[in-house]
C-alpha positions as CSV (number, residue, x, y, z in Angstrom):
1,X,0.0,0.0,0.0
2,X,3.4,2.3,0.9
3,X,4.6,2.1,-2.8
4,X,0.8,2.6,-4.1
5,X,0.6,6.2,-2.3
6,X,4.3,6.8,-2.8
7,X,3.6,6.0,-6.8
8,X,0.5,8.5,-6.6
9,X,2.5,11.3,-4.5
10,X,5.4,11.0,-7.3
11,X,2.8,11.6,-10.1
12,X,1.6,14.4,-8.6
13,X,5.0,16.0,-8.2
14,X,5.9,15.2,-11.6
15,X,2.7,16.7,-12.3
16,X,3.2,20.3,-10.5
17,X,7.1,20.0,-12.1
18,X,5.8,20.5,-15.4
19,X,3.4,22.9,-14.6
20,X,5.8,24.9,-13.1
21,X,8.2,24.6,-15.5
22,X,5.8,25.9,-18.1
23,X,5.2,28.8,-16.1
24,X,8.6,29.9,-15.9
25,X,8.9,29.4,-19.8
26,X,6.0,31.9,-19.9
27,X,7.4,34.4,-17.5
28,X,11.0,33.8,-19.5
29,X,9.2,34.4,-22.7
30,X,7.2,37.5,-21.0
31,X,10.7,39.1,-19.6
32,X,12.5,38.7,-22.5
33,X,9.6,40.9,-24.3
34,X,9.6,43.7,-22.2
35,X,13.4,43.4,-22.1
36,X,13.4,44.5,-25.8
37,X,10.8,47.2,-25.5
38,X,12.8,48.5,-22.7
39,X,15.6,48.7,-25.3
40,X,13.3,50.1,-27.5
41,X,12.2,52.6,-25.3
42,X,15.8,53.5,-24.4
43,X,16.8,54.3,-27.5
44,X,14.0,56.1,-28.6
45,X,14.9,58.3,-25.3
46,X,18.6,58.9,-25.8
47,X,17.6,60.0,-29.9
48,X,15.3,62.8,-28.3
49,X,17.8,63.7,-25.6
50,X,20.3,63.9,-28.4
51,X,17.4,66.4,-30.8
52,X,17.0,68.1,-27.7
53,X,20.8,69.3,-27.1
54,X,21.1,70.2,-30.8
């Protein structure tokens, strides 16, 4: 009966592993999105800084 519970608990795990790894490939891909407009945004700022001090 032990190994029938331990068996189920192990799924389960396994289970909430994956799920959480998928989250974390969501937030990953979610970071690395606004990393890029952050870049985006940076640049756009330092071109009018650069207009501004003509």
């Amino acid at each position: 009966a032990d190994a029938i519970v331990l068996q189920y608990q192990n799924q389960r795990l396994v289970q909430q592993l994956e799920a959480q790894k998928n989250e974390v490939h969501v937030l990953e891909a979610k970071l690395n999105e606004l990393k890029a407009k952050q870049i985006a945004y940076d640049e756009a700022l330092i071109g009018v800084n650069k207009n501004w001090n003509l």
